[in-house]
C-alpha positions in Angstrom: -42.8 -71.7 33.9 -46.5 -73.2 32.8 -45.3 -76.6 31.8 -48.5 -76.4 29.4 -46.6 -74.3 27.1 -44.2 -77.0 26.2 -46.2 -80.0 26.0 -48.9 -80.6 23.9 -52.4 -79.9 24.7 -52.7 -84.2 25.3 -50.2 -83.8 27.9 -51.2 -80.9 30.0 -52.1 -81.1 33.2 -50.6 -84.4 33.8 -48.0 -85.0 36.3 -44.1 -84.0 36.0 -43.7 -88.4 36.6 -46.1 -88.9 33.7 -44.7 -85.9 31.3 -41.3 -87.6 32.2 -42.2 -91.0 30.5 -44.1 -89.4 27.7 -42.8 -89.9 24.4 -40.9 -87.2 23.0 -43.5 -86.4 20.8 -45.4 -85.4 23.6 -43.3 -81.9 23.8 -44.4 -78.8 21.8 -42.3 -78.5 18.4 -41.3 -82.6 18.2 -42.8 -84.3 15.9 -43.6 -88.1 15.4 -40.7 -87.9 12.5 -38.4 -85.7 14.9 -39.0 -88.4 18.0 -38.4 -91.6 15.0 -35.5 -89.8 13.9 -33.8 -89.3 17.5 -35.2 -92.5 18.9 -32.8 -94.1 15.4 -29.9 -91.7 16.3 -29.9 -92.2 19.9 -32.1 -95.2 20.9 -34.5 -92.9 23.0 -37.8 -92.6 23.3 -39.1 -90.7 26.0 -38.9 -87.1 27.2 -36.7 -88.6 30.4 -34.1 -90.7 28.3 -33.9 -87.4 26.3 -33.0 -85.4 29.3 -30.4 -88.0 30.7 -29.0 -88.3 27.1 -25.3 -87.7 27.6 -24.7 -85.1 25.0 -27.6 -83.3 26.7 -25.6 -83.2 29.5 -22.4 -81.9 28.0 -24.0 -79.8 26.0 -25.5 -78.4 29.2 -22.2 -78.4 31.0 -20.0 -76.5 28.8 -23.0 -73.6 28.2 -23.0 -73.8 32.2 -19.5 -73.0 32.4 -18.7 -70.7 29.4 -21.2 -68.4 30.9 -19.0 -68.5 33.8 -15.5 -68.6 32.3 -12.5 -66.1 33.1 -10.9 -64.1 30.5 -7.7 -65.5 29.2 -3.9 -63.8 30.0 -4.5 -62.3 26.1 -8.1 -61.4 26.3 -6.8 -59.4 30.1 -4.2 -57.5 28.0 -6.3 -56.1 25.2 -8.7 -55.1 27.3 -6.5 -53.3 29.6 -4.4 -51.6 26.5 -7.8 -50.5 25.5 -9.0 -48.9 28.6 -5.9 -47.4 28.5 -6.1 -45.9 25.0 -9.5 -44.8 26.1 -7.9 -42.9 28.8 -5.5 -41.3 27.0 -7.9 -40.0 24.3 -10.4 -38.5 27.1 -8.8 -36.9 29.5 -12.0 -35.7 30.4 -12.6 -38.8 32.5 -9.3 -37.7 34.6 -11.3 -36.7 38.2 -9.5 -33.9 38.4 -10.6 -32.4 35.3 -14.4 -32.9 35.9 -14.2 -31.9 39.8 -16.9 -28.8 39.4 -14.8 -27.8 42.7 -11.7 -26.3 40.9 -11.9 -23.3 40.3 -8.6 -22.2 39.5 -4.8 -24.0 39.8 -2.6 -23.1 42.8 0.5 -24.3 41.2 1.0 -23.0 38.0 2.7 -25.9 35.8 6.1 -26.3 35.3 7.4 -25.0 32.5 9.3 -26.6 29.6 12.7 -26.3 29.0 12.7 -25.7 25.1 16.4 -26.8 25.1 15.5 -30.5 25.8 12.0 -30.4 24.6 11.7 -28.2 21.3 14.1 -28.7 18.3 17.0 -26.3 17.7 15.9 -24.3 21.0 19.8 -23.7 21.5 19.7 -22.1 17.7 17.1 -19.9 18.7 18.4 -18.6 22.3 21.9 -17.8 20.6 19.5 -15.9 17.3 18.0 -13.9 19.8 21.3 -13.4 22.1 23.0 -11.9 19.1 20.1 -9.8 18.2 20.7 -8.1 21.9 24.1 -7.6 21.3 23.3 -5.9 18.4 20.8 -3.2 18.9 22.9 -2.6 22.4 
């Protein structure tokens, strides 16, 4: 970074040690008012004692370590009950289904036993038995 661009124009070119004990005014955006007014809050005055302000720090800390923060036990379980959903609504992304190298099934699939799996199968069989026994 061109430590130019966030000084002002009085301040470039001088040394990082220099820049360090500049007032805070000396950085692009501060303003004599902005440097009275944190100078009243905080008691600083230069661009150093604003760097080694403690709240600086802190502030600096916690963005440091949110950026590297792990997911919590509830943020872990929504995200896997949504990958699942997101699995059960495309199938497509099953590697079996997308594998250009099937070109037919083997195995035919098992079929269903529509006395367990459909209602009133058992109605139906006996409908059908009796309508044998007739026309026999």
């Amino acid at each position: 970074m061109n430590i130019n661009t966030v000084v002002d124009n009085e301040f470039a070119g001088k040394c990082f040690r220099d820049i360090c004990n500049a007032p805070l005014s000396a950085m692009r955006g501060l303003s004599t008012g902005d440097a009275k007014a944190l100078h009243a809050a905080f008691g600083i005055t230069t661009i150093g004692d604003l760097a080694e302000l403690k709240f600086v720090k802190w502030a600096t800390a916690i963005k440091t370590l949110a950026a590297e923060e792990c997911d919590t036990p509830e943020q872990v379980a929504k995200e896997t009950l949504l990958d699942d959903a997101v699995e059960m609504t495309f199938p497509a992304s099953d590697p079996i289904s997308v594998d250009s190298g099937i070109t037919r099934i083997e195995v035919p699939p098992d079929m269903v036993d529509a006395s367990t799996d459909h209602q009133h199968a058992k109605e139906v069989e006996a409908s059908t038995e009796k309508g044998k026994g007739k026309s026999a």
